[in-house]
C-alpha positions in Angstrom: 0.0 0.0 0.0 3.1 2.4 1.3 4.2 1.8 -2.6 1.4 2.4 -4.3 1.3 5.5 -2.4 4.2 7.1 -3.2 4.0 5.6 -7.3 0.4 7.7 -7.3 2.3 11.2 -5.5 5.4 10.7 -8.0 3.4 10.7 -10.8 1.5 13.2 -9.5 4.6 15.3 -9.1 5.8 14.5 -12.1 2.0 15.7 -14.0 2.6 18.5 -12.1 6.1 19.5 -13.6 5.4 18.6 -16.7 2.6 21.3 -16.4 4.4 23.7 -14.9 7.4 23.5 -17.5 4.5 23.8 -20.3 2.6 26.9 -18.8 5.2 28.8 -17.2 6.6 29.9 -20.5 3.2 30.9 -21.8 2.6 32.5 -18.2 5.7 34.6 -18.4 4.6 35.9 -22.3 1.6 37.0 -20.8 3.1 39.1 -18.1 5.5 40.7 -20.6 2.7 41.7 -22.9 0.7 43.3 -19.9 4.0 45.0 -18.3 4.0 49.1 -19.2 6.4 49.9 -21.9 8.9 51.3 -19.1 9.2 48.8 -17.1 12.0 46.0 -16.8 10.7 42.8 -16.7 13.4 41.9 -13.7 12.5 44.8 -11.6 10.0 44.2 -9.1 7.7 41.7 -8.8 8.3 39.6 -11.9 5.0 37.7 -11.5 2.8 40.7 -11.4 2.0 42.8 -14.6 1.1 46.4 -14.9 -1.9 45.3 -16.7 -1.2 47.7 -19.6 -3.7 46.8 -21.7 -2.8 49.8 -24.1 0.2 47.2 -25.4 -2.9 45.4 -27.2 -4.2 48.0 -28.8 -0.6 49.4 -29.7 0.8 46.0 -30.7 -2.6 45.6 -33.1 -1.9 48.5 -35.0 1.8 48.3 -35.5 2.2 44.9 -36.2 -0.9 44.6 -39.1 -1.4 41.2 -37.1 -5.2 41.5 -38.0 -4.9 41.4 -41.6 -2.1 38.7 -41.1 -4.4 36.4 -39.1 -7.2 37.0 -41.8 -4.6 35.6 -44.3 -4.2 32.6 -42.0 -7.7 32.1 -41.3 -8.6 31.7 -45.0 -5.6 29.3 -45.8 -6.6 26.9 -42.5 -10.1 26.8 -43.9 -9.4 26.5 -47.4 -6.7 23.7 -46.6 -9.2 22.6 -44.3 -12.4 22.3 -46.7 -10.1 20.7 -49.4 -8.4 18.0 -47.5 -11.5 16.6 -45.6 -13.7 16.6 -48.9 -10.8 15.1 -50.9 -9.2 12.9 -48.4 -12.4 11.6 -46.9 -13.6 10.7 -50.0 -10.1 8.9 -51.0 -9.8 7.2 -47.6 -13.5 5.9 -48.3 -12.8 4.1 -51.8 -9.1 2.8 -50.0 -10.7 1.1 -47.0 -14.0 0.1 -48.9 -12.7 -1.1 -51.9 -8.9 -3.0 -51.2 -8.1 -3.3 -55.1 -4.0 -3.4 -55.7 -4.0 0.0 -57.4 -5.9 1.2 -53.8 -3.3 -0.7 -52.3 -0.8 0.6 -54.6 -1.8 4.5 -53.6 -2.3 4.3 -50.1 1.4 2.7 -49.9 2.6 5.8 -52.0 0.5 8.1 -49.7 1.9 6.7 -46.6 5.5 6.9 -48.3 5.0 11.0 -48.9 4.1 11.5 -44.6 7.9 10.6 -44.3 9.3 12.9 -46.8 9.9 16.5 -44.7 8.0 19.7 -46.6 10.7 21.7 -47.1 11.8 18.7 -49.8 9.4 19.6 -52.2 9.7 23.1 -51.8 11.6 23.7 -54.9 9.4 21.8 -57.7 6.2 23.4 -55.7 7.7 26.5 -56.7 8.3 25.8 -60.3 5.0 24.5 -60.9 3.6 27.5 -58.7 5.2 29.8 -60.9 3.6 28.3 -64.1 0.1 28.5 -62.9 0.8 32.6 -61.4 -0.1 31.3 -58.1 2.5 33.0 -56.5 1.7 35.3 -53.7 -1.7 34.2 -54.0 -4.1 32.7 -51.2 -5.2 29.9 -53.3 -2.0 29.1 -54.2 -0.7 28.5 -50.7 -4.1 26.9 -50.1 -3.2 24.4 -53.0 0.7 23.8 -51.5 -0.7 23.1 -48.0 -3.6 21.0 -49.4 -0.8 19.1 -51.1 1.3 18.7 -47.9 -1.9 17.7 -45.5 -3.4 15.4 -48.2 -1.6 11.9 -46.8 -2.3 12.5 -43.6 -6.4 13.2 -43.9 -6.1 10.1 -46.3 -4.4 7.7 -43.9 -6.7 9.2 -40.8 -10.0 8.7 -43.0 -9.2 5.2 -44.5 -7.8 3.8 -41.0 -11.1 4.7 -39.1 -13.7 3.8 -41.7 -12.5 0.2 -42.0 -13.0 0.1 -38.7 -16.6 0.5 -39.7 -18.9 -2.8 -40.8 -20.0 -2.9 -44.3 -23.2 -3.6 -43.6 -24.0 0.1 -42.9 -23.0 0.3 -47.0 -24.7 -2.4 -47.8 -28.2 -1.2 -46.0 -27.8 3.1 -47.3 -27.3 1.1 -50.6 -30.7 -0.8 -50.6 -32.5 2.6 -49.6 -31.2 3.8 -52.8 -28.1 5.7 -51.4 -25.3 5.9 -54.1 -21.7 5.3 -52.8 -21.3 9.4 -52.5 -24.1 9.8 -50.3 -23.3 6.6 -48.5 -20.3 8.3 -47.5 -22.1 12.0 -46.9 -24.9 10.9 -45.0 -24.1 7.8 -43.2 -20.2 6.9 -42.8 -19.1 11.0 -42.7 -21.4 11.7 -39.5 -20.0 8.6 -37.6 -16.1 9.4 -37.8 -16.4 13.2 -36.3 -13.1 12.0 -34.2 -11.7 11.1 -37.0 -12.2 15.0 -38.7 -11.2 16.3 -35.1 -8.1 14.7 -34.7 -7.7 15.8 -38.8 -7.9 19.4 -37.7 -6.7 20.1 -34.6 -3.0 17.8 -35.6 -2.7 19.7 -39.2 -4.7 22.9 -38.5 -2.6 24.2 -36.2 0.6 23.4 -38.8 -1.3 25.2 -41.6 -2.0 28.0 -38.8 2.0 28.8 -38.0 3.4 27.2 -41.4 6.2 29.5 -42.2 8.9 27.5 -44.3 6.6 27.4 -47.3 5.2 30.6 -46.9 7.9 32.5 -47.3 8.5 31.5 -50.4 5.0 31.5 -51.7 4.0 34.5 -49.9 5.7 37.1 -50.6 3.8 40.5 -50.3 3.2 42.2 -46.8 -0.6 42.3 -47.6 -0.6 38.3 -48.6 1.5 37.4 -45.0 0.5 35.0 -42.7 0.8 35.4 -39.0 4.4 33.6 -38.6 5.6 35.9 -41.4 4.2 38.9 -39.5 5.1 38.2 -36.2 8.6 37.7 -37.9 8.7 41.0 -39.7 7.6 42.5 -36.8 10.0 41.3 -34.5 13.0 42.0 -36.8 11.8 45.6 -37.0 12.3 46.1 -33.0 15.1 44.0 -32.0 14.5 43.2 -28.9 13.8 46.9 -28.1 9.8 46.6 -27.2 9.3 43.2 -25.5 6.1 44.5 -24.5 4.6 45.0 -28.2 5.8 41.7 -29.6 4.8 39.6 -26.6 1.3 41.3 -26.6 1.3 40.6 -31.2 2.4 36.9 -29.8 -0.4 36.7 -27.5 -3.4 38.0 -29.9 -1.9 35.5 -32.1 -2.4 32.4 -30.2 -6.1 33.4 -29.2 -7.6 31.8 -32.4 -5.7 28.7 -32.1 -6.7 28.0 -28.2 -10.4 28.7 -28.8 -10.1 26.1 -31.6 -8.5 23.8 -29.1 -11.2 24.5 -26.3 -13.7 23.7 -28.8 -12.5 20.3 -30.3 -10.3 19.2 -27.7 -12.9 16.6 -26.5 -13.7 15.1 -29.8 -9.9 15.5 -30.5 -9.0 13.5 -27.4 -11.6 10.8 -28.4 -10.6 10.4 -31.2 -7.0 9.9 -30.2 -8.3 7.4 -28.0 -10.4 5.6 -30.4 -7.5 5.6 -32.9 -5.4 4.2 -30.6 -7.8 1.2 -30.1 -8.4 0.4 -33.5 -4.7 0.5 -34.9 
């Protein structure tokens, strides 16, 4: 009993740690942003802020954060849209239909997930440059589509054939043709599966930065990693205040993303983890 006692409080201390060396950096970014734009962040109490809240409004406006998180916004969702349509649909003809060109594909899909991004950077940008989709949204929507598109296949395909045929088999004598089968009666049961999709390759669409800047090369067509550089470069290190308060309003979208997924994200971890 004496051991399992002390196992459960190391572990315990160990959670706790693990925590505490996760949130503390995050805690100390949020302090800088809310110090006032005199104050050194070693002086006085270093755990208390000002609570300048002016380095919000300041940081907003100098930075051009906003119009670099729209940018981002409409490249998640765009890469977003694409994959899920595209990959769910691919992932449903692989695990449905296990045909050695199927086989063949999947293989090769699987094959791309351990080539790194950066790789194909330089043929992207040849072929980008021959459709004009250079410094354009839907071009960077179309490279990160590209990227993303092996891992929404491999997700799709690995929980659907989980999934009994028979479901097929009874939307197909109420008339259902294979695309609706998939639409109305196999896409509604693997919302893990399009959770886990989004929250594991959102949030690397949301801060991608080695192909954006090549691909994006404008200050209006930025996204927020490219902003958040630029404007860091332009101070130095001279106004810790501003760019930990532009790094702050940055992460807001992706945490409320998290909040609001993170339980169908866990689950389908979970399930995932049971069916591989």
């Amino acid at each position: 009993m004496k051991e399992n006692k002390w196992g459960k409080a190391l572990r315990v201390l160990m959670i706790l740690i693990i925590c505490a060396a996760c949130l503390i950096p995050f805690y100390v970014l949020l302090v800088l942003s809310l110090n006032a734009p005199s104050r050194v962040f070693y002086e006085g109490n270093i755990f208390m802020p000002n609570f300048h809240w002016q380095n919000f409004i300041d940081a907003w406006n100098k930075s051009r954060i906003g119009t670099a998180m729209l940018n981002s916004a409409i490249i998640t969702a765009g890469t977003l849209i694409v994959t899920i349509v595209t990959g769910g649909l691919a992932g449903y003809a692989i695990a449905r239909h296990s045909t050695r060109y199927n086989k063949f594909v999947f293989g090769l899909l699987i094959g791309c997930m351990m080539i790194p991004g950066i790789i194909n950077t330089v043929p992207l940008y040849i072929l980008m440059r021959q459709i004009n989709a250079i410094d354009t949204l839907w071009g960077m929507i179309c490279v990160c589509s590209t990227l993303a598109m092996p891992s929404a296949v491999f997700i799709y395909a690995t929980f659907i054939r989980a999934l009994p045929r028979e479901m097929d088999e009874a939307a197909a004598l109420d008339g259902c043709s294979p695309f609706a089968t998939f639409w109305r009666v196999i896409f509604p049961m693997i919302k893990p599966a399009t959770a886990s999709f989004v929250i594991l390759n959102g949030f690397g669409i949301w801060n991608n930065y080695a192909q954006a800047v090549f691909f994006l090369q404008s200050r209006a067509k930025q996204n927020i990693p490219q902003a958040l550089s630029v404007f860091f470069q332009q101070f130095a290190g001279a106004k810790w205040h501003l760019m930990a308060a532009t790094a702050v309003i940055a992460i807001i979208p992706v945490v409320i993303v998290f909040l609001v997924f993170q339980k169908q994200f866990i689950k389908g971890l979970s399930d995932g983890a049971l069916k591989g």
